[in-house]
Backbone as JSON Lines, residues from 0, in Angstrom:
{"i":0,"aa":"X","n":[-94.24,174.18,97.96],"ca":[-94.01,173.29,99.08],"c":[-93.63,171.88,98.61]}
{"i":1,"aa":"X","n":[-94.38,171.27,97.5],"ca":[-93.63,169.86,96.93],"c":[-93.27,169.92,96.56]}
{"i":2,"aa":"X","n":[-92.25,171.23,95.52],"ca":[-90.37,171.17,95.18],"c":[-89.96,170.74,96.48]}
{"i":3,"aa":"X","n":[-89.94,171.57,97.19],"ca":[-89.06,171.84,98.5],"c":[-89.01,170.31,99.04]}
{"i":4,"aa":"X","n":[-90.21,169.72,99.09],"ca":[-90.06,168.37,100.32],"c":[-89.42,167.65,99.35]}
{"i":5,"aa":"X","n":[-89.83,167.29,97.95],"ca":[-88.85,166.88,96.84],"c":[-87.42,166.82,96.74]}
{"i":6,"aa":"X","n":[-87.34,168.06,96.59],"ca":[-85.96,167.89,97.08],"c":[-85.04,167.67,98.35]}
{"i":7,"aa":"X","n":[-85.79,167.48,99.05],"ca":[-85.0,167.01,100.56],"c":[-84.7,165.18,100.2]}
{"i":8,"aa":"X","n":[-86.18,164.77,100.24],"ca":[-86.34,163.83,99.63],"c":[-84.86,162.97,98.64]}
{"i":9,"aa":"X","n":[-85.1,163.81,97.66],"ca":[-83.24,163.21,96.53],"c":[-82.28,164.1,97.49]}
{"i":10,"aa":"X","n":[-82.11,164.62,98.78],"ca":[-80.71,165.0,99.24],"c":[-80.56,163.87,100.5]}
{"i":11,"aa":"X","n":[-81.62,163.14,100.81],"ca":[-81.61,162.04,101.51],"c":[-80.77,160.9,100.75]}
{"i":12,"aa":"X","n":[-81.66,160.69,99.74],"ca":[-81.06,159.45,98.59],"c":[-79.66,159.87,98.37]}
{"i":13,"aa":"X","n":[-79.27,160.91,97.99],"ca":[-78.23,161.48,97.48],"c":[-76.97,160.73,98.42]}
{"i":14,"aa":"X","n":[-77.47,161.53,100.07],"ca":[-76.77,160.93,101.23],"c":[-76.33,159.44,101.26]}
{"i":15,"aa":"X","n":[-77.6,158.72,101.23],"ca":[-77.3,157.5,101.65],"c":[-76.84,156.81,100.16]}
{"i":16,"aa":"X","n":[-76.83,157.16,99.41],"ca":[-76.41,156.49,98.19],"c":[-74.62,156.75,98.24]}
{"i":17,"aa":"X","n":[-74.29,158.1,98.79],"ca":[-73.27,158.07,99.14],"c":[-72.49,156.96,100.17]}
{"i":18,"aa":"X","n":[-73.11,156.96,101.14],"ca":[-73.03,156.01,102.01],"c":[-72.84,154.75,101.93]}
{"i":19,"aa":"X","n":[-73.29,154.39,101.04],"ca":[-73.33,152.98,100.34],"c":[-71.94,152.56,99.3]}
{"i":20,"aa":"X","n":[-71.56,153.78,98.95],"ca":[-70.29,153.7,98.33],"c":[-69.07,153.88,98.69]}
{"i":21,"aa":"X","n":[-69.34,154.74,100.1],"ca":[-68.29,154.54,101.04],"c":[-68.23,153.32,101.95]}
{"i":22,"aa":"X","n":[-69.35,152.51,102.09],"ca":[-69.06,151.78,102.57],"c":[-68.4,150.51,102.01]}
{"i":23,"aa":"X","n":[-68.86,150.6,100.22],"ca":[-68.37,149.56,99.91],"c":[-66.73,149.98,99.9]}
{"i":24,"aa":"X","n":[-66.02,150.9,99.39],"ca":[-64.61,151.15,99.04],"c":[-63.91,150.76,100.42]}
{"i":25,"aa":"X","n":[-64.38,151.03,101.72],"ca":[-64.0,150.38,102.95],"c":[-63.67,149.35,102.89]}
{"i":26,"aa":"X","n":[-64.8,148.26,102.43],"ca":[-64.46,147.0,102.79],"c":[-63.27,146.48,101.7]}
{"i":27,"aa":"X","n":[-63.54,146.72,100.64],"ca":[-63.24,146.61,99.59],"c":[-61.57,146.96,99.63]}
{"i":28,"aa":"X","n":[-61.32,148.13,100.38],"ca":[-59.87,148.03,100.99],"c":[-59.07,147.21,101.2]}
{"i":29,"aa":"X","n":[-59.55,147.13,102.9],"ca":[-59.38,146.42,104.03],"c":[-58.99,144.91,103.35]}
{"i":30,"aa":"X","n":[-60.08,144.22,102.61],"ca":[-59.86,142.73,101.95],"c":[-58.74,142.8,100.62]}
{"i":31,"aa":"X","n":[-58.59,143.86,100.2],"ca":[-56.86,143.94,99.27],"c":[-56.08,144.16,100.4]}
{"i":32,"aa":"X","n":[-55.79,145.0,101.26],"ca":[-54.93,144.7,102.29],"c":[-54.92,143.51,102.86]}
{"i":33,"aa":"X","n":[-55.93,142.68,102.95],"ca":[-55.72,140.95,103.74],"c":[-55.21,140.53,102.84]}
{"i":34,"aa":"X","n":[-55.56,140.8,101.8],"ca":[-54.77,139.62,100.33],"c":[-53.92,140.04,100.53]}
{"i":35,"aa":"X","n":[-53.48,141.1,100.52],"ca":[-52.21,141.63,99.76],"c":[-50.82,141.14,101.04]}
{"i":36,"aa":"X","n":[-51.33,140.92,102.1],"ca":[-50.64,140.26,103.41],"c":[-50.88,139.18,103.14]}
{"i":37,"aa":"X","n":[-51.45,138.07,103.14],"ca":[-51.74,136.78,103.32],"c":[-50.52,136.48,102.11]}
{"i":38,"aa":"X","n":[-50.56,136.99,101.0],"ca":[-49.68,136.83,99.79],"c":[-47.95,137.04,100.54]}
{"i":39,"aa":"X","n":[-48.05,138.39,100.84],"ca":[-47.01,138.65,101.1],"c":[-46.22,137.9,103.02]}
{"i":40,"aa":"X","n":[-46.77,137.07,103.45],"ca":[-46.67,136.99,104.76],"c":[-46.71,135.13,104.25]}
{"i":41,"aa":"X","n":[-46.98,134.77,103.17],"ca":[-47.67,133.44,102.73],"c":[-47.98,132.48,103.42]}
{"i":42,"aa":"X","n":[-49.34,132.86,104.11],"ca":[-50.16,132.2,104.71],"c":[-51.21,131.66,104.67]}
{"i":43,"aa":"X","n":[-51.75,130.2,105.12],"ca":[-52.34,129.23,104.47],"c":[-53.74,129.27,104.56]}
{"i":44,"aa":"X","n":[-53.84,129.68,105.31],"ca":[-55.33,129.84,105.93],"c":[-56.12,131.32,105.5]}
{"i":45,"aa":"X","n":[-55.44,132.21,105.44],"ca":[-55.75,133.84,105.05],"c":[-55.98,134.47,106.09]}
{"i":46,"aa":"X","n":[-55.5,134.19,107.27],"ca":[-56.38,135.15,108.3],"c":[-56.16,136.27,108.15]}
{"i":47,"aa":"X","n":[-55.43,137.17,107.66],"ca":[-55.07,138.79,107.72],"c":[-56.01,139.1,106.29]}
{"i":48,"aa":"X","n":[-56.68,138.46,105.39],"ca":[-57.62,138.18,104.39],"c":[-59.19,138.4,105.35]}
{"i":49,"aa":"X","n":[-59.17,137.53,106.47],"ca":[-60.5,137.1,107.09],"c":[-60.69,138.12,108.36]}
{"i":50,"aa":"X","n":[-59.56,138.67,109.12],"ca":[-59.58,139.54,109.98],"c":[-59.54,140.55,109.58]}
{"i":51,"aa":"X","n":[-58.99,141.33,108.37],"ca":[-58.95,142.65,107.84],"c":[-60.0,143.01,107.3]}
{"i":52,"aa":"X","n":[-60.61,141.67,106.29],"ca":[-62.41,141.82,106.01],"c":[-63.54,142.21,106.75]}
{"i":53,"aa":"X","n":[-63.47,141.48,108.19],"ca":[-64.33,141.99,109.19],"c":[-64.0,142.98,109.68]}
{"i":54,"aa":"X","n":[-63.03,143.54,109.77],"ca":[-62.38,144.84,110.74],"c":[-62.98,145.99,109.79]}
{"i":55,"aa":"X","n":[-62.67,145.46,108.52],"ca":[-63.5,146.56,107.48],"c":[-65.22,146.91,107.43]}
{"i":56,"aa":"X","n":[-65.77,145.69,107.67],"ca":[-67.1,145.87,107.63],"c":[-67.85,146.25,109.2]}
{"i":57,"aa":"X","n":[-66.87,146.22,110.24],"ca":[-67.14,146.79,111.38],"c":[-67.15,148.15,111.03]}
{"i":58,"aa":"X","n":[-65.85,148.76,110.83],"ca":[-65.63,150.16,110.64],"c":[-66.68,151.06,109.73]}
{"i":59,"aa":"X","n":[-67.02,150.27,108.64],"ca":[-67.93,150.7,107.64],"c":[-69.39,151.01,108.41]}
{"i":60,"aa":"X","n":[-69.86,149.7,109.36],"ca":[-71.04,149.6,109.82],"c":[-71.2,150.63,110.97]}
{"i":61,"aa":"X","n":[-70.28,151.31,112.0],"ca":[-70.0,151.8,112.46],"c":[-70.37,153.41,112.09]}
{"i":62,"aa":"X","n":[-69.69,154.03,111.09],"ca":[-69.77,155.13,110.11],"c":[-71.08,155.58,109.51]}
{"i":63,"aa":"X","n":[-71.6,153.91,108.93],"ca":[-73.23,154.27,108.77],"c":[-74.33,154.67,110.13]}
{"i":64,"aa":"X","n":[-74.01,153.72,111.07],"ca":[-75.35,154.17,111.87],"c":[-74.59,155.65,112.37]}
{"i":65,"aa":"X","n":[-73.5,155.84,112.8],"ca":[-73.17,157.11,113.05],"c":[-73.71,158.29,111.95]}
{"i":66,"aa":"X","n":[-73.8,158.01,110.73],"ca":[-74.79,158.87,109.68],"c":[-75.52,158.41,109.86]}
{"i":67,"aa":"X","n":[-76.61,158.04,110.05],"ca":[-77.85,157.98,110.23],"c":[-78.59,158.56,111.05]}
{"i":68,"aa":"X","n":[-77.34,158.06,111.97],"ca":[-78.05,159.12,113.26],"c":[-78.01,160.59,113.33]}
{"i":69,"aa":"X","n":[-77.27,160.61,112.9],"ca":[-76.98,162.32,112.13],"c":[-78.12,162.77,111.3]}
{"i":70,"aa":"X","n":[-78.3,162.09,110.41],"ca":[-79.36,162.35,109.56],"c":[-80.76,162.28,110.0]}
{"i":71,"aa":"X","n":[-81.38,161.41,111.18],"ca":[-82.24,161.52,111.62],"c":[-82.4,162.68,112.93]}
{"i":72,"aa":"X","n":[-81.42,162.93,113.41],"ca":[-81.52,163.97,114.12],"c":[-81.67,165.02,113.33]}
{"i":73,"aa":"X","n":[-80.58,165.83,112.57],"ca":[-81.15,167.06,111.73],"c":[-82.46,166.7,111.19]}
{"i":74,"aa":"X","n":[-82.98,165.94,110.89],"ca":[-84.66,165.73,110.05],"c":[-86.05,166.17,111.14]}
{"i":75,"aa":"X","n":[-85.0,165.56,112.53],"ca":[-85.92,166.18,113.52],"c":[-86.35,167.15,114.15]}
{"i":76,"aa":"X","n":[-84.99,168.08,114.06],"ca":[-84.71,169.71,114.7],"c":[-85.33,170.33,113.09]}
């Protein structure tokens, strides 16, 4: 019985450790696409830098509680 909960246990971590790396490559996108516009559009201020950053960390934040909630429901059934 404490293999078993054990290992649920590291397929949790497993999950959200995943999660964490998808969320960073998201943002992490999104803000080379603002650079990579702000450069190419040459603009002074960066907004396609500052709006593509947040649009990224929405989408990211979004994705997580949507797994989570996933994950706490199957934990419950």
């Amino acid at each position: 019985m404490k293999i078993k909960k054990d290992y649920n246990n590291l397929s949790k971590y497993a999950r959200f450790s995943s999660i964490v790396i998808q969320m960073g490559v998201i943002i992490a996108f999104f803000t080379w696409l603002g650079v990579y516009l702000d450069r190419e559009y040459n603009t002074e201020t960066g907004w396609w830098t500052i709006g593509l950053s947040l649009f990224g960390i929405i989408i990211s934040l979004y994705l997580v509680i949507n797994k989570v909630i996933k994950i706490s429901n199957r934990d419950e059934s």
